[in-house]
KOLKOLBA-302618 format. One record per residue: x, y, z of N, C-alpha, C, CB in turn; residue number from 1. Coordinates in steps of 0.2 Angstrom, whole numbers, always signed. Atoms other than C-alpha are relative to their C-alpha. Glycine has a CB too. Example, Ala and Ser with C-alpha at 12.3 -4.5 7.8 and 13.67 -1.06 7.14 Angstrom:
<recs>
REC  n.east  n.north   n.up  ca.east  ca.north  ca.up  c.east  c.north   c.up  cb.east  cb.north  cb.up   nr
REC      +4       -6     +0      +62       -22    +39      +4       +6     +0       -5        +0     +6    1
REC      -4       -6     -1      +68        -5    +36      -4       +5     +3       +2        +2     -7    2
</recs>
This chain:
<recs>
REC  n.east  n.north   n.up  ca.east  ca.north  ca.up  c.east  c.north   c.up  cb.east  cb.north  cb.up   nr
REC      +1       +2     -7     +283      +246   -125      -7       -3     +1       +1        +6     +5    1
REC      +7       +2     +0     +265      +243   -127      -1      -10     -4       -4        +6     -6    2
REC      -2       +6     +2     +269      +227   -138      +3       -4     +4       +3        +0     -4    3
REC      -2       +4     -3     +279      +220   -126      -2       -2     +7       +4        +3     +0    4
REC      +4       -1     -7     +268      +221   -111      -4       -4     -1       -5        +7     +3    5
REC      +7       +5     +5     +254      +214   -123      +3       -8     -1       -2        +3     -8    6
REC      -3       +7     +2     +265      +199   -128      +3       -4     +6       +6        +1     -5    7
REC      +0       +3     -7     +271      +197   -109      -5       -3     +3       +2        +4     +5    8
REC      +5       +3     -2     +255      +194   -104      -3       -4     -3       -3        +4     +1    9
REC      +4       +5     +5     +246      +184   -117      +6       -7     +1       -1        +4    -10   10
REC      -4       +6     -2     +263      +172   -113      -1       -4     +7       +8        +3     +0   11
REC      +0       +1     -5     +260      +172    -96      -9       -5     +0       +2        +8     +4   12
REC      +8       +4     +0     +241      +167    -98      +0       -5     -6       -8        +6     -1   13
REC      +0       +6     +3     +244      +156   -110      +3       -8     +5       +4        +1     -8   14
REC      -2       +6     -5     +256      +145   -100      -4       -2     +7       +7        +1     +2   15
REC      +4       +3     -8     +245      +145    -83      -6       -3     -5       -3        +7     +8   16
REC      +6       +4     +4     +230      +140    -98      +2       -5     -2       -4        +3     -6   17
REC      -1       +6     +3     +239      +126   -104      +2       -5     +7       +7        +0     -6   18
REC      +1       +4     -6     +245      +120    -88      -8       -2     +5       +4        +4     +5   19
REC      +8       +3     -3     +230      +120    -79      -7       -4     -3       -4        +5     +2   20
REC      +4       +4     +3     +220      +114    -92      +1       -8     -1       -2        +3     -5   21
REC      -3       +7     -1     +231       +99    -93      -1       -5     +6       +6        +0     -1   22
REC      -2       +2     -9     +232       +96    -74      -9       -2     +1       +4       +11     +8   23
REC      +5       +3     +0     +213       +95    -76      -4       -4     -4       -2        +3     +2   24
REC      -1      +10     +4     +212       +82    -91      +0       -5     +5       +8        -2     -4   25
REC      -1       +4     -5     +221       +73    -82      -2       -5     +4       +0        +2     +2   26
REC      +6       +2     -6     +213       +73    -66      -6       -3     -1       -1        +5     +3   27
REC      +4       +1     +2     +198       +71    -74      +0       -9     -3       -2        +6     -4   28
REC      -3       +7     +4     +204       +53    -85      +1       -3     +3       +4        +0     -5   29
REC      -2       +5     -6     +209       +46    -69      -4       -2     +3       +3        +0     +3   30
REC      +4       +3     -3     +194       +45    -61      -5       -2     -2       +0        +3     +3   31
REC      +8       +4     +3     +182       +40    -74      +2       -6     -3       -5        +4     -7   32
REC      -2       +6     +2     +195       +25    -79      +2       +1     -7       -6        -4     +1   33
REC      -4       -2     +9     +202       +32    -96      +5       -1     -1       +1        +7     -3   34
REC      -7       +4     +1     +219       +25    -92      -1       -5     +1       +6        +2     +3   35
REC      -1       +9     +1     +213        +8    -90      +1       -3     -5       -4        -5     +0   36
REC      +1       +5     +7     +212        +4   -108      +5       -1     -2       -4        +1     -6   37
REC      -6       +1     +2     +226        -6   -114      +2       +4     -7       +1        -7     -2   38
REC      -1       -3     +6     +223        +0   -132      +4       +7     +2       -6        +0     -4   39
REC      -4       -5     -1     +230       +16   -125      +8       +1     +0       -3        +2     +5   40
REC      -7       +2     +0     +247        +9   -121      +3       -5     -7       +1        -4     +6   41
REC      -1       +1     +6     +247        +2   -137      +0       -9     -1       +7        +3     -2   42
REC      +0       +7     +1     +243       -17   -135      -7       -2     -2       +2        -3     +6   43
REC      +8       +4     +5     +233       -28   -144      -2       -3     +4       +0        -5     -8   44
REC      +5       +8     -4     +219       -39   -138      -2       -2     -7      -10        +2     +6   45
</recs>
């Protein structure tokens, strides 16, 4: 029972840690201009 509680939780705080840390990537990359660069989309200059 104890294992299961433990592994529920540690699931549960992993997915809101991945979500939110992604959601603030992100956020963050868009407003210093990290998705302008083509090379990112894969085009040559």
């Amino acid at each position: 029972k104890g294992f299961a509680v433990t592994l529920a939780i540690g699931v549960l705080v992993s997915m809101f840690s991945a979500i939110f840390v992604t959601k603030t990537l992100l956020s963050l990359s868009t407003k210093i201009g990290f998705f302008r660069n083509p090379v990112l989309f894969g085009v040559k200059l």
